[in-house]
C-alpha positions as a Markdown table, in Angstrom:
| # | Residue | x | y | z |
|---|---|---|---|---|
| 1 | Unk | 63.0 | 124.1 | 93.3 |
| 2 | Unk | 61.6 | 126.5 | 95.7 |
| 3 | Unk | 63.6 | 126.9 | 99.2 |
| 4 | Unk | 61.2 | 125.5 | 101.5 |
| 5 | Unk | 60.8 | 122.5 | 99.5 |
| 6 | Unk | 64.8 | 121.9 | 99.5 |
| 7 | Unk | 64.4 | 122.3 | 103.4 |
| 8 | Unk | 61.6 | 119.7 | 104.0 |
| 9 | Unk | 63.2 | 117.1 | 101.6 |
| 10 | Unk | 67.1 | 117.6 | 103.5 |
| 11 | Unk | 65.4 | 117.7 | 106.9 |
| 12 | Unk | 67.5 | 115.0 | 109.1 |
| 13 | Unk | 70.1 | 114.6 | 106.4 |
| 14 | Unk | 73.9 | 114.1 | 106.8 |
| 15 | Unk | 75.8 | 117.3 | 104.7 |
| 16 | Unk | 77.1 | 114.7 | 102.4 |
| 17 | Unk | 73.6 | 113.5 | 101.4 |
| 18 | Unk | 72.3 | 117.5 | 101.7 |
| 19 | Unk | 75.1 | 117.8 | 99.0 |
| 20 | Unk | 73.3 | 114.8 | 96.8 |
| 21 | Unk | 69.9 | 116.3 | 97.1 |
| 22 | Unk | 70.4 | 119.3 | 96.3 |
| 23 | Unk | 72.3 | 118.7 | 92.8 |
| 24 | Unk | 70.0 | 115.9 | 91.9 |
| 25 | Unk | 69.3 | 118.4 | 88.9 |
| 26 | Unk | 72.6 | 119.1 | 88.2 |
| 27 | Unk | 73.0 | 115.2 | 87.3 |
| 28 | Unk | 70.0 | 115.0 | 85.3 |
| 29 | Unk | 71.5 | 118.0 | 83.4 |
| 30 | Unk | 75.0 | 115.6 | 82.4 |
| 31 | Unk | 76.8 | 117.7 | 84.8 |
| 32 | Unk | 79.5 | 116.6 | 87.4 |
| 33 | Unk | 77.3 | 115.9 | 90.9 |
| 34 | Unk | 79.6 | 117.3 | 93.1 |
| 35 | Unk | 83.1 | 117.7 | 93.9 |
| 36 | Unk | 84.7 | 117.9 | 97.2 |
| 37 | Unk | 88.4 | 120.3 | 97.7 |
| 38 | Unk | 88.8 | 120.7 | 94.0 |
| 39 | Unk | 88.1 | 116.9 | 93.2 |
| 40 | Unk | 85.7 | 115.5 | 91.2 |
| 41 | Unk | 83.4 | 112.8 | 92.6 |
| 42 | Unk | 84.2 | 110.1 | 90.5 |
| 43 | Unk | 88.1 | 110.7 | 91.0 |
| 44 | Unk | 87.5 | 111.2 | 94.6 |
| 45 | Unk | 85.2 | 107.6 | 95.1 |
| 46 | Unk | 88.2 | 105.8 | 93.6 |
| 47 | Unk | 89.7 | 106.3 | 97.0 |
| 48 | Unk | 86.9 | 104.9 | 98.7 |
| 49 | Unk | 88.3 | 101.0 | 99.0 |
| 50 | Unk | 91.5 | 102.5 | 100.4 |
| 51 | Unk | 89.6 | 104.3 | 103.3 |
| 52 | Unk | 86.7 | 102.1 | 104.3 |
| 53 | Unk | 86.1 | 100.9 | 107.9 |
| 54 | Unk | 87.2 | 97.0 | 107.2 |
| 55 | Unk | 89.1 | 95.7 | 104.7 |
| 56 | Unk | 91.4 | 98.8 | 103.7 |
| 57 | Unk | 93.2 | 97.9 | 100.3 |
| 58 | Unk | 96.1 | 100.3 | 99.5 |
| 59 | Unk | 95.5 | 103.3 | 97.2 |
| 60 | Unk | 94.9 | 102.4 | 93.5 |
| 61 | Unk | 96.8 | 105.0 | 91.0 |
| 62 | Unk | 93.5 | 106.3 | 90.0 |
| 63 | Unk | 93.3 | 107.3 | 93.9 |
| 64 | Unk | 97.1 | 108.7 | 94.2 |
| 65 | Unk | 96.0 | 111.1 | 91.1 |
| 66 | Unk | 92.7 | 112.1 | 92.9 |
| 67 | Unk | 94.5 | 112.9 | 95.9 |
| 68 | Unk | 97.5 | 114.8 | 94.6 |
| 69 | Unk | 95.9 | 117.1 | 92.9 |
| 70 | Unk | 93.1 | 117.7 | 96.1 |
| 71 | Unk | 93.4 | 120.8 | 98.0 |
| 72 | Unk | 94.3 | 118.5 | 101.2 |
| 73 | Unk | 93.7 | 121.0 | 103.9 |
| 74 | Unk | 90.8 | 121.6 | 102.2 |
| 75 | Unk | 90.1 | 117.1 | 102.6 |
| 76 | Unk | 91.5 | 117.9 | 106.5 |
| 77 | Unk | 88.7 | 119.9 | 107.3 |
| 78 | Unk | 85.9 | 117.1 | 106.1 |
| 79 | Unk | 87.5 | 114.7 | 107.8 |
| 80 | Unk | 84.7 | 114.3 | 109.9 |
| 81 | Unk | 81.8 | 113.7 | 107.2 |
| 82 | Unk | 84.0 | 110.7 | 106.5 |
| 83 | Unk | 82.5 | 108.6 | 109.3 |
| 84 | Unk | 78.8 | 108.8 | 108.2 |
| 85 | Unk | 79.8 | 107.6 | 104.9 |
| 86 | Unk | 81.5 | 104.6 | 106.6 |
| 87 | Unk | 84.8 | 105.8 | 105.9 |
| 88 | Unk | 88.3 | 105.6 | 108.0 |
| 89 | Unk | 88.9 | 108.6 | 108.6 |
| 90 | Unk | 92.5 | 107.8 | 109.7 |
| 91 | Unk | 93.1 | 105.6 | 106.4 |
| 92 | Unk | 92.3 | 108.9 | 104.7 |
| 93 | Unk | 94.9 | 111.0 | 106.8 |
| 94 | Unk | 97.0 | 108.4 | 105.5 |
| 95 | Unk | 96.5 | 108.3 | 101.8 |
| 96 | Unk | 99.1 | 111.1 | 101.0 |
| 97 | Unk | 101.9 | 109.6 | 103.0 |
| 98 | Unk | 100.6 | 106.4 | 101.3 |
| 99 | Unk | 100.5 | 107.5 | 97.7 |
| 100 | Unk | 104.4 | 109.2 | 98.1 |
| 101 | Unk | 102.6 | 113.0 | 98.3 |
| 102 | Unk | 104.8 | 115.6 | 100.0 |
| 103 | Unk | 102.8 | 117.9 | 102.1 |
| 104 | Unk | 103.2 | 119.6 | 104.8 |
| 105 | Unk | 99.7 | 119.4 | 105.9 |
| 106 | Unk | 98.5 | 117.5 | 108.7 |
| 107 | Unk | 95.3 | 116.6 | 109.9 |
């Protein structure tokens, strides 16, 4: 895909969906989308009902396995991108604690 393409088709986009675009051949190839601070997507999203902005549900086992093997500063510093994906980003701060992670990272 040539670069001024990618450019006009991202214009306006959040990083997140930037992210999407741009691997949109990766999927078509079987590949793994995208994965966030050593994650995959899949493990990651299993997260998602345990951070969203009502209705918070506590963090499945699935979630607990995505998370403890996350690089979580890594997680700290996207904190913000949570927001535009309608996620908590204080429920996500609070997954380790939740999901009995020792770290000594804080957000």
């Amino acid at each position: 895909m040539a670069p001024t393409k990618n450019k006009r088709k991202n214009k306006g986009r959040s990083p997140i969906a930037k992210t999407i675009v741009n691997n949109e051949p990766m999927m078509a190839n079987g590949l793994t989308p995208w994965s966030m601070c050593g994650v995959a997507e899949e493990r990651l999203m299993s997260c998602k009902p345990s951070v969203t902005l009502t209705n918070p549900v506590p963090p499945s086992a699935a979630c607990c396995s995505a998370i403890s093997g996350a690089d979580l500063s890594c997680l700290c510093s996207k904190k913000s991108l949570l927001a535009a994906l309608g996620l908590d980003p204080n429920q996500a701060t609070q997954l380790p604690a939740k999901c009995n992670i020792k770290t000594t990272v804080r957000c």
